[in-house]
PyMOL Python script that loads the backbone (N, CA, C, O; Angstrom):
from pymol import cmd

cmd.read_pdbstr("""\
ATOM      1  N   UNK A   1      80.000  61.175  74.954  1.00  0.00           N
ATOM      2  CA  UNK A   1      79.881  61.178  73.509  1.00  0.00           C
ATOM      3  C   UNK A   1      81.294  61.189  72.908  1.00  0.00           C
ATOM      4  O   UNK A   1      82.124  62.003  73.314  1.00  0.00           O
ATOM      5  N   UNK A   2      81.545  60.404  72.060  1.00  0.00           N
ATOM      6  CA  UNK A   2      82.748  60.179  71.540  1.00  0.00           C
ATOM      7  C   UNK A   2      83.171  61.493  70.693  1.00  0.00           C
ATOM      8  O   UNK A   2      82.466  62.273  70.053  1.00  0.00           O
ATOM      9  N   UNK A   3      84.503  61.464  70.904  1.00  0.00           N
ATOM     10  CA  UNK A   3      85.638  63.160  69.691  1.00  0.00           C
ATOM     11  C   UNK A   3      85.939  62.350  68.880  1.00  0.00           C
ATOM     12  O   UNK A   3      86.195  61.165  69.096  1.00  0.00           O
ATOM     13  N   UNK A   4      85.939  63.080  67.549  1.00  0.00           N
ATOM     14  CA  UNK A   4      86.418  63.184  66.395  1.00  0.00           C
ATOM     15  C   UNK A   4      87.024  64.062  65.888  1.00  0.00           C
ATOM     16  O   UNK A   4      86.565  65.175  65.629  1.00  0.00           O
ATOM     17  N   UNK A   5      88.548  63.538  65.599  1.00  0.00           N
ATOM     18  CA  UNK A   5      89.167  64.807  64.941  1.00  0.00           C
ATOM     19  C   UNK A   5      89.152  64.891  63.595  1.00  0.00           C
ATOM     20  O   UNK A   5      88.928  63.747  63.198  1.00  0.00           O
ATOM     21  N   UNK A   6      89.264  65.594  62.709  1.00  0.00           N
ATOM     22  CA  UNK A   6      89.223  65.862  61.479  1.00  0.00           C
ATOM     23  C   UNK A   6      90.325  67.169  60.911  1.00  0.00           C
ATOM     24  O   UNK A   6      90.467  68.166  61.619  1.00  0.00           O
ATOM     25  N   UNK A   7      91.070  67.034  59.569  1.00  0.00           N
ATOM     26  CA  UNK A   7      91.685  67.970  59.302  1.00  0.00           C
ATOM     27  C   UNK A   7      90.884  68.530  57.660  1.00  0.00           C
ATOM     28  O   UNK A   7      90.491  67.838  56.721  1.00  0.00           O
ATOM     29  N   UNK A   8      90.877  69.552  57.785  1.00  0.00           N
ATOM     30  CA  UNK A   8      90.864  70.455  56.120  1.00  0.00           C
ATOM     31  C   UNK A   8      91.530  70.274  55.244  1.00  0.00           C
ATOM     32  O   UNK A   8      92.740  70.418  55.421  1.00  0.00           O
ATOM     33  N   UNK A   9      91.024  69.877  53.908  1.00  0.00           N
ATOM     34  CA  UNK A   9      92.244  69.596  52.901  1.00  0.00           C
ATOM     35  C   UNK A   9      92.292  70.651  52.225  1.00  0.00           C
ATOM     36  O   UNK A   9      93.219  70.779  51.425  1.00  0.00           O
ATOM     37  N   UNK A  10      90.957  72.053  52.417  1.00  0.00           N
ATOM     38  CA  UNK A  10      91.679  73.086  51.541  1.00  0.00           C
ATOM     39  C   UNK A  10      92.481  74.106  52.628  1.00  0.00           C
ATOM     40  O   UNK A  10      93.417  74.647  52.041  1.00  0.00           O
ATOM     41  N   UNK A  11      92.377  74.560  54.163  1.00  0.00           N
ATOM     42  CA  UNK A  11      92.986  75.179  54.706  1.00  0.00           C
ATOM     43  C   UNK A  11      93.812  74.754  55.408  1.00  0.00           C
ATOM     44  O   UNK A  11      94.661  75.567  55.773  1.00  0.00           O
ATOM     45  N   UNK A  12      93.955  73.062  55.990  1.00  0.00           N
ATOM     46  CA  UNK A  12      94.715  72.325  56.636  1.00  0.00           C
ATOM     47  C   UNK A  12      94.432  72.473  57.727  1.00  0.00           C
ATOM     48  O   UNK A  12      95.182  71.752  58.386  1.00  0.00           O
ATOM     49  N   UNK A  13      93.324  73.349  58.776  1.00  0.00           N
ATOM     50  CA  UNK A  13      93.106  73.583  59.955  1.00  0.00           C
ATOM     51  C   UNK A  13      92.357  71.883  60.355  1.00  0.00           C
ATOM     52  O   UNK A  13      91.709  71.291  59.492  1.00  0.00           O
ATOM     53  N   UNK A  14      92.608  71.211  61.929  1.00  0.00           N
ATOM     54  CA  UNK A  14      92.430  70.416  62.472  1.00  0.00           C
ATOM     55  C   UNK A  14      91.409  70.662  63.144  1.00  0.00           C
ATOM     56  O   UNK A  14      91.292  71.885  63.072  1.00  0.00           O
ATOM     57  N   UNK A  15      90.716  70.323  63.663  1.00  0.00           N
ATOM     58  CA  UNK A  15      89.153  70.249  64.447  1.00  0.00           C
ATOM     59  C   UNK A  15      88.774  69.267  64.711  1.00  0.00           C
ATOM     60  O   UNK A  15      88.679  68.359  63.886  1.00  0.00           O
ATOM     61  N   UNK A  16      88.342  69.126  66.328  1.00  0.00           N
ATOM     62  CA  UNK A  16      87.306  68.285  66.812  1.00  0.00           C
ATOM     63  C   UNK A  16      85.803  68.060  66.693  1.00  0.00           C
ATOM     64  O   UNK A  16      85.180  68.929  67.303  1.00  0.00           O
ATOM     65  N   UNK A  17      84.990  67.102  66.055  1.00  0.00           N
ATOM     66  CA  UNK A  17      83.612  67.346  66.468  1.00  0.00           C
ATOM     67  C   UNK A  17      83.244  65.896  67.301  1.00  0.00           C
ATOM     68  O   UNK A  17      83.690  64.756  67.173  1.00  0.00           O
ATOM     69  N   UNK A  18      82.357  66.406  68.091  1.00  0.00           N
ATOM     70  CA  UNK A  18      81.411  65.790  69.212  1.00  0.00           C
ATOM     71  C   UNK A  18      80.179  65.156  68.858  1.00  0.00           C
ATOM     72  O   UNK A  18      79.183  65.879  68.844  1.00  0.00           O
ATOM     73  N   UNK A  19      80.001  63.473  68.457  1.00  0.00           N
ATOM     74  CA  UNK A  19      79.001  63.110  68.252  1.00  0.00           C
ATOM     75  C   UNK A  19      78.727  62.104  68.273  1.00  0.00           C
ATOM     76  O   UNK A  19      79.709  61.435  67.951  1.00  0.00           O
ATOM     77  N   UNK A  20      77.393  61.145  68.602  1.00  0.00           N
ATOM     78  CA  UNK A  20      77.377  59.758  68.349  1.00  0.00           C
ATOM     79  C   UNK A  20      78.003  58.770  67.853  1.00  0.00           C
ATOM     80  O   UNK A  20      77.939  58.808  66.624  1.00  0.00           O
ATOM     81  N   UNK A  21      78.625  57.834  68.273  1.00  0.00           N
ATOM     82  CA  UNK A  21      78.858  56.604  67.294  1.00  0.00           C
ATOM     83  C   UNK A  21      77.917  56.268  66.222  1.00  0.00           C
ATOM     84  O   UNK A  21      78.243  55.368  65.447  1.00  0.00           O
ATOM     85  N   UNK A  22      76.993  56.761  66.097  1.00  0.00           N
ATOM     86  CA  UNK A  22      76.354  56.632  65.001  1.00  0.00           C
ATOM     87  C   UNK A  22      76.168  57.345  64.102  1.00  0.00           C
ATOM     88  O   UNK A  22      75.383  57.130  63.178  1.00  0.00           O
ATOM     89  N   UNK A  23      76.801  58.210  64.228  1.00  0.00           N
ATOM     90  CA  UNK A  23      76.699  58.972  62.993  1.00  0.00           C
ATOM     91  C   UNK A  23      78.496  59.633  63.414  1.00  0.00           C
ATOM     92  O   UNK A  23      78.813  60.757  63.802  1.00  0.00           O
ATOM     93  N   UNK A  24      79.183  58.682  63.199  1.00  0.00           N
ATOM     94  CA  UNK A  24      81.235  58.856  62.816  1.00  0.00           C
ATOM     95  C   UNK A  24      81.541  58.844  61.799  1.00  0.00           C
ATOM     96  O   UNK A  24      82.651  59.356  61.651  1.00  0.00           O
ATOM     97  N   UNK A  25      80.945  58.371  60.627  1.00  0.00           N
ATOM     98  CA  UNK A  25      81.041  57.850  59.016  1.00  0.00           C
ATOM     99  C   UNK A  25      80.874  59.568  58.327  1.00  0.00           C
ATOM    100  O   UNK A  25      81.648  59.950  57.450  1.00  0.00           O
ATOM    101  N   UNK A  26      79.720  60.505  58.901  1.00  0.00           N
ATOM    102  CA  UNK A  26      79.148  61.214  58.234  1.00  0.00           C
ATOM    103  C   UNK A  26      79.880  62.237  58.496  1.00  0.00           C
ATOM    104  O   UNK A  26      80.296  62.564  59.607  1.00  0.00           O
ATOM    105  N   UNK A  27      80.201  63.193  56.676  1.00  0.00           N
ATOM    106  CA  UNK A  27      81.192  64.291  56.734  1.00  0.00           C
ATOM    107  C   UNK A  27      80.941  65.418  57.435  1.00  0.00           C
ATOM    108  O   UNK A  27      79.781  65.756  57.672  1.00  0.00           O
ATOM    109  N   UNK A  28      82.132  66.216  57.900  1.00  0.00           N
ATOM    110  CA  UNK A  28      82.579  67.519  58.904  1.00  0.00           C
ATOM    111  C   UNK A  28      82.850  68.581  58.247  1.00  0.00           C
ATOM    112  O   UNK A  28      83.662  68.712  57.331  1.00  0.00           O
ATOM    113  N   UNK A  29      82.070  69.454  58.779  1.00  0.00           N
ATOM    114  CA  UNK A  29      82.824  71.059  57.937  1.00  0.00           C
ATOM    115  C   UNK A  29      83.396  71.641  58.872  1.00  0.00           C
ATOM    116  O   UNK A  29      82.930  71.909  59.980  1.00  0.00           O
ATOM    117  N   UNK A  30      84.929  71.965  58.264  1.00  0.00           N
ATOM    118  CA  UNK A  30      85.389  72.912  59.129  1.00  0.00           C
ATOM    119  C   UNK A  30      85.016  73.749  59.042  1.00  0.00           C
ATOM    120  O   UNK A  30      84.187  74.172  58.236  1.00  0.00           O
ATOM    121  N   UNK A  31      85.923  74.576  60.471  1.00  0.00           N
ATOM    122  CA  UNK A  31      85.069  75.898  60.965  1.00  0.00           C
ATOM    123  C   UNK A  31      84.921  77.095  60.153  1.00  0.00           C
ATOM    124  O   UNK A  31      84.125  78.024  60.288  1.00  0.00           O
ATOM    125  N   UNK A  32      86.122  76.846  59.008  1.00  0.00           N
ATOM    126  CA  UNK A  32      85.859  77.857  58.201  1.00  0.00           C
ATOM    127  C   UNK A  32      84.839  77.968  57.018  1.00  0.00           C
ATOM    128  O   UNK A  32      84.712  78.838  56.156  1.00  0.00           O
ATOM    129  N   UNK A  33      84.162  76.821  57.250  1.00  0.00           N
ATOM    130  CA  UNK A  33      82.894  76.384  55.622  1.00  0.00           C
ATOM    131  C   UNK A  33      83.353  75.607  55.082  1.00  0.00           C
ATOM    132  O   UNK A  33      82.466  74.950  54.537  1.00  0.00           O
ATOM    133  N   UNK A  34      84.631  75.097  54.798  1.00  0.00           N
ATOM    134  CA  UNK A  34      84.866  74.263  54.043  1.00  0.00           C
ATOM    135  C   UNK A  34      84.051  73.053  54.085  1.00  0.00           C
ATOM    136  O   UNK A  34      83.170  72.891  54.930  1.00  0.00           O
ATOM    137  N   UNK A  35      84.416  71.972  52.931  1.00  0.00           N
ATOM    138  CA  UNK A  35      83.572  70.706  53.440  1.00  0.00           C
ATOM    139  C   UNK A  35      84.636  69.750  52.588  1.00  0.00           C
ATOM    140  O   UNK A  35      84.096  68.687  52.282  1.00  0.00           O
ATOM    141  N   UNK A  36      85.684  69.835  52.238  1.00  0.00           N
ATOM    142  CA  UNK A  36      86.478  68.668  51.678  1.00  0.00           C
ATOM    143  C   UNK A  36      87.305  68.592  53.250  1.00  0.00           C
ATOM    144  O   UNK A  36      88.185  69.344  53.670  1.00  0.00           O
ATOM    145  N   UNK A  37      86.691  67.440  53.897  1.00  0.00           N
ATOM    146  CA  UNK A  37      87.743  66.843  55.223  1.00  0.00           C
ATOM    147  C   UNK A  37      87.873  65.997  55.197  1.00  0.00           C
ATOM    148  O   UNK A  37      87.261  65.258  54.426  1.00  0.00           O
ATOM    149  N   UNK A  38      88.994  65.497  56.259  1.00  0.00           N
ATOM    150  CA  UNK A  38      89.204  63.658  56.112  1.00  0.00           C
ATOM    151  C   UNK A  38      89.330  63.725  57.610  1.00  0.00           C
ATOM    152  O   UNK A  38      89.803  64.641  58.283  1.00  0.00           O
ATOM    153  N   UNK A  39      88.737  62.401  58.067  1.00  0.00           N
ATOM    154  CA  UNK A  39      88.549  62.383  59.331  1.00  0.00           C
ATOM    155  C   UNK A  39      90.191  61.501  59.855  1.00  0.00           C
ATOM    156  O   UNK A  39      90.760  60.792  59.025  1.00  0.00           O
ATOM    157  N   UNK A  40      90.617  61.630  60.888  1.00  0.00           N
ATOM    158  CA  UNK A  40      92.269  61.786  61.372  1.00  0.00           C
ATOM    159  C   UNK A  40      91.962  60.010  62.279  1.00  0.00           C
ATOM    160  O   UNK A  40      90.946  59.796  62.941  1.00  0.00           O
ATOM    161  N   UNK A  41      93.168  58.891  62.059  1.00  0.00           N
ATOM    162  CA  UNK A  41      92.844  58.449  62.973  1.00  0.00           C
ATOM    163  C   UNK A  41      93.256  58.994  64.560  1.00  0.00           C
ATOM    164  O   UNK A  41      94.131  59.824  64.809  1.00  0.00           O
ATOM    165  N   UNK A  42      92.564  58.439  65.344  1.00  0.00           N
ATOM    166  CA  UNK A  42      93.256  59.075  66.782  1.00  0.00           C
ATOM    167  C   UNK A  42      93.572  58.103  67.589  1.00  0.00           C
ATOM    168  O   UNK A  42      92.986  57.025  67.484  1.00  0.00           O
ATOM    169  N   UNK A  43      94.502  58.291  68.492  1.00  0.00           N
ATOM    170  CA  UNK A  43      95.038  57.283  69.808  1.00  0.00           C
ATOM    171  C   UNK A  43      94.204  57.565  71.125  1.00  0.00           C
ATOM    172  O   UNK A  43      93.811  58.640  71.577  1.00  0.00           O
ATOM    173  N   UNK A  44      94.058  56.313  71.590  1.00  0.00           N
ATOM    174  CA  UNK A  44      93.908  56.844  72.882  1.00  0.00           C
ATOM    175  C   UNK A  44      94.753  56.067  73.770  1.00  0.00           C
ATOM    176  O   UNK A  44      95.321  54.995  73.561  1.00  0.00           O
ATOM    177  N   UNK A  45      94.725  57.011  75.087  1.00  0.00           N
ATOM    178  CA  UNK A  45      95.827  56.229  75.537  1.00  0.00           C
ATOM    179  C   UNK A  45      95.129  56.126  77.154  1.00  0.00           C
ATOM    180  O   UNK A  45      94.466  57.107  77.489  1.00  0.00           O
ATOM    181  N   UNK A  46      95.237  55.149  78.010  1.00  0.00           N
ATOM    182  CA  UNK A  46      94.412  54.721  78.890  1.00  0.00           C
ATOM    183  C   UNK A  46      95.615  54.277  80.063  1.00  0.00           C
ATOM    184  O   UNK A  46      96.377  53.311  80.023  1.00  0.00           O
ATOM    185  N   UNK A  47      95.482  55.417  81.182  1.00  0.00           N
ATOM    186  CA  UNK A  47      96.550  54.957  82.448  1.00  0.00           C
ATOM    187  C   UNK A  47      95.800  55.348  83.789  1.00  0.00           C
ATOM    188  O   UNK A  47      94.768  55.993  83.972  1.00  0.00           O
ATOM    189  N   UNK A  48      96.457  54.887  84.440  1.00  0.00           N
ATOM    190  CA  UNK A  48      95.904  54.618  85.884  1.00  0.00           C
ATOM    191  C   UNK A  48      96.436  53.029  86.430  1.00  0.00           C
ATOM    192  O   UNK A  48      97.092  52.205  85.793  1.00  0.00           O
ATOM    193  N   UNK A  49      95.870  52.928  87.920  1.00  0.00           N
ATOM    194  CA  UNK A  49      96.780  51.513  88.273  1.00  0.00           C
ATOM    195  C   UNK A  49      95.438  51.041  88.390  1.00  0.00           C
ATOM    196  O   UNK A  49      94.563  51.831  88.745  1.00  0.00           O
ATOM    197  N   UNK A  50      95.066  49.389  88.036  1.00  0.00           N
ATOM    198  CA  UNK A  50      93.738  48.630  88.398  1.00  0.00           C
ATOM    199  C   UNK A  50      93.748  48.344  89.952  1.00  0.00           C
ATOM    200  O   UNK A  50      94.422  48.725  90.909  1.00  0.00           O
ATOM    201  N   UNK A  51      92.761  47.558  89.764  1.00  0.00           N
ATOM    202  CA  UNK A  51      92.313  46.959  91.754  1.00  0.00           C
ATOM    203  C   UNK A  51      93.216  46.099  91.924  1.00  0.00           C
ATOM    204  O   UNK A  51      94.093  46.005  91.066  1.00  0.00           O
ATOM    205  N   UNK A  52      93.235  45.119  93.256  1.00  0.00           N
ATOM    206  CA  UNK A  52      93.695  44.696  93.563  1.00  0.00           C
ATOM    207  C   UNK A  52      93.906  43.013  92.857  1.00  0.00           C
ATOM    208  O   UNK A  52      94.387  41.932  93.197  1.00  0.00           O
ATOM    209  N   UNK A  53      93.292  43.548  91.830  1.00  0.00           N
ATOM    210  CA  UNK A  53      93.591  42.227  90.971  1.00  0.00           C
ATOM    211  C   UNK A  53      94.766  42.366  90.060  1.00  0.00           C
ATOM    212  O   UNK A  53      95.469  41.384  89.822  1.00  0.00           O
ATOM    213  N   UNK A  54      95.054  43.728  89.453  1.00  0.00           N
ATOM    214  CA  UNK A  54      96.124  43.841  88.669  1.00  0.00           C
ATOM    215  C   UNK A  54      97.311  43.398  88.523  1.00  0.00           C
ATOM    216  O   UNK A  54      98.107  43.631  89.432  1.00  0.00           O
ATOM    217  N   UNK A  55      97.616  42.880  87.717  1.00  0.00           N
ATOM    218  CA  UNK A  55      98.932  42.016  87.756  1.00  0.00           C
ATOM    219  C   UNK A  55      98.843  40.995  89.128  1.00  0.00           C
ATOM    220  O   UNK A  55      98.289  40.983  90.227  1.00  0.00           O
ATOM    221  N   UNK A  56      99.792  40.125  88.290  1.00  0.00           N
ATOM    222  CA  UNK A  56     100.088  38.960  88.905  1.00  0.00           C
ATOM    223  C   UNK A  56     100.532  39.069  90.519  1.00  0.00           C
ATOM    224  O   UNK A  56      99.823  38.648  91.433  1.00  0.00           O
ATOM    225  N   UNK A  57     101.988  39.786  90.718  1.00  0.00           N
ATOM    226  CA  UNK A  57     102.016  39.480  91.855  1.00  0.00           C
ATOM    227  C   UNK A  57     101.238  41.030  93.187  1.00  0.00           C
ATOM    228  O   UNK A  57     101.620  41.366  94.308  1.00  0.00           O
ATOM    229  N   UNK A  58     100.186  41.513  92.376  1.00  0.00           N
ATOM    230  CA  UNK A  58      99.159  42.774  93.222  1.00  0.00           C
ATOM    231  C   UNK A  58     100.488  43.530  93.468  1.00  0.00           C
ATOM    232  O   UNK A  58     100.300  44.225  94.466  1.00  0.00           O
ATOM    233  N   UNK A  59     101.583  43.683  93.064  1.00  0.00           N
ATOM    234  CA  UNK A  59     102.555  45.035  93.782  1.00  0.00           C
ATOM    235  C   UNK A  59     102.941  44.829  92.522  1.00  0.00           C
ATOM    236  O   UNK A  59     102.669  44.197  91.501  1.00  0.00           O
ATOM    237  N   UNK A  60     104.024  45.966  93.204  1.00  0.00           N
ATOM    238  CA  UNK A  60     105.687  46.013  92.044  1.00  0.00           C
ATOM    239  C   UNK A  60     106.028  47.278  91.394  1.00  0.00           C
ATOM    240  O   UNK A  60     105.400  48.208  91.901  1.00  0.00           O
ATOM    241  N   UNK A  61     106.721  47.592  90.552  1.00  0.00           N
ATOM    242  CA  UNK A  61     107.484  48.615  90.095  1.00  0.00           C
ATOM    243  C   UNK A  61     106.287  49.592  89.212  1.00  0.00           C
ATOM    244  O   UNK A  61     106.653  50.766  89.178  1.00  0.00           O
ATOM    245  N   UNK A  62     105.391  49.430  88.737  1.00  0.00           N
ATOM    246  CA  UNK A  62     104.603  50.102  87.689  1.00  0.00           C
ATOM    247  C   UNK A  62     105.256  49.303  86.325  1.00  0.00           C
ATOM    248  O   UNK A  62     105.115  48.080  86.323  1.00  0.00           O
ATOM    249  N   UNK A  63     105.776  49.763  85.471  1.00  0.00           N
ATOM    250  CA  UNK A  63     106.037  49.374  83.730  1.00  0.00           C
ATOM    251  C   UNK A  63     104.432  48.966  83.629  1.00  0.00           C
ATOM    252  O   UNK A  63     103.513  48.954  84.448  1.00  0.00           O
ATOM    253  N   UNK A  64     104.534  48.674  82.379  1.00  0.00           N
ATOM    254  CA  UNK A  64     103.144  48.292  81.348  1.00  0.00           C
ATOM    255  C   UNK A  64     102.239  47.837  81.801  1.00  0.00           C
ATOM    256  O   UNK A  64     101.147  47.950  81.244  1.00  0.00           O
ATOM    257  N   UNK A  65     102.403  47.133  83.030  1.00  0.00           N
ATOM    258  CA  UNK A  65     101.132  46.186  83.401  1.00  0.00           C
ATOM    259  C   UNK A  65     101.270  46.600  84.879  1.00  0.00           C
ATOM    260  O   UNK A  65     101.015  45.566  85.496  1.00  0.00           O
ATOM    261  N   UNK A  66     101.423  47.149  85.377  1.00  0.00           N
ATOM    262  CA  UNK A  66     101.575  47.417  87.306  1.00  0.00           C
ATOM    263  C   UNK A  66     102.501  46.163  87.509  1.00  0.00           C
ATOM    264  O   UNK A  66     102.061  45.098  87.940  1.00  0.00           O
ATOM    265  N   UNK A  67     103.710  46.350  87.194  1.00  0.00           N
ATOM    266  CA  UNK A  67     104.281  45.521  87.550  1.00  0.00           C
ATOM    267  C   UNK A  67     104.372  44.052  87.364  1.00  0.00           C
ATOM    268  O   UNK A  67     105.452  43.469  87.262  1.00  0.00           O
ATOM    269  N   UNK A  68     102.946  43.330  87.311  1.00  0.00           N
ATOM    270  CA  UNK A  68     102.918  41.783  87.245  1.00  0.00           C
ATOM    271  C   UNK A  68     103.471  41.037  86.291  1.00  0.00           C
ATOM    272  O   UNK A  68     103.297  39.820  86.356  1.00  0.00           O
ATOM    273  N   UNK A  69     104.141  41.517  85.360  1.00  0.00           N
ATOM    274  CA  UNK A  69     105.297  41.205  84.904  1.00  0.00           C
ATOM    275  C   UNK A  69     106.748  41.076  84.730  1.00  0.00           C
ATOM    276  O   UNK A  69     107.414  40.493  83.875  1.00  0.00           O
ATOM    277  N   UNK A  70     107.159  41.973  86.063  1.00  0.00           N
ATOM    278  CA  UNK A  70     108.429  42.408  86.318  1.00  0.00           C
ATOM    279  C   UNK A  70     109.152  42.814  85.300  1.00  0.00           C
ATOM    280  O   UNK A  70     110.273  42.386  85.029  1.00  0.00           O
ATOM    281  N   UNK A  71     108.384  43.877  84.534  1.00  0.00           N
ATOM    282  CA  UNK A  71     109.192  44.480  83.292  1.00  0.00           C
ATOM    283  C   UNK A  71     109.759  46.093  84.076  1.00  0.00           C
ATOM    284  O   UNK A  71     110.440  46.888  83.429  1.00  0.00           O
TER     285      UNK A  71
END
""", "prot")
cmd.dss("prot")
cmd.show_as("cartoon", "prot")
cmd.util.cbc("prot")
cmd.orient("prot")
């Protein structure tokens, strides 16, 4: 199930909530009661090395792509 972070615009506290893609649009109360929030964009960031298909020449140094770019 996808995170959502959200911050408080009257206490400024940040919070995660846990819920469907279908219902991401619909507003968050922070933990303290409040209910004026704005939902935060977020990054994600995705690492690990692929199979043996990755990059061009299957070896090499790591950088951005496992190497198959010789960056």
């Amino acid at each position: 199930m996808p995170r959502y972070e959200f911050r408080c615009r009257a206490c400024g506290d940040t919070f995660e909530v846990n819920r469907p893609m279908s219902e991401a649009a619909a507003p968050a109360t922070c933990p303290s009661g409040h209910g004026d929030t704005v939902k935060l964009l977020s990054t994600v960031a995705v690492t690990g090395r692929g199979g043996p298909t990755a990059g061009a020449s299957g070896g090499g140094g790591g950088g951005c792509c496992g190497g198959g770019c010789g960056c």
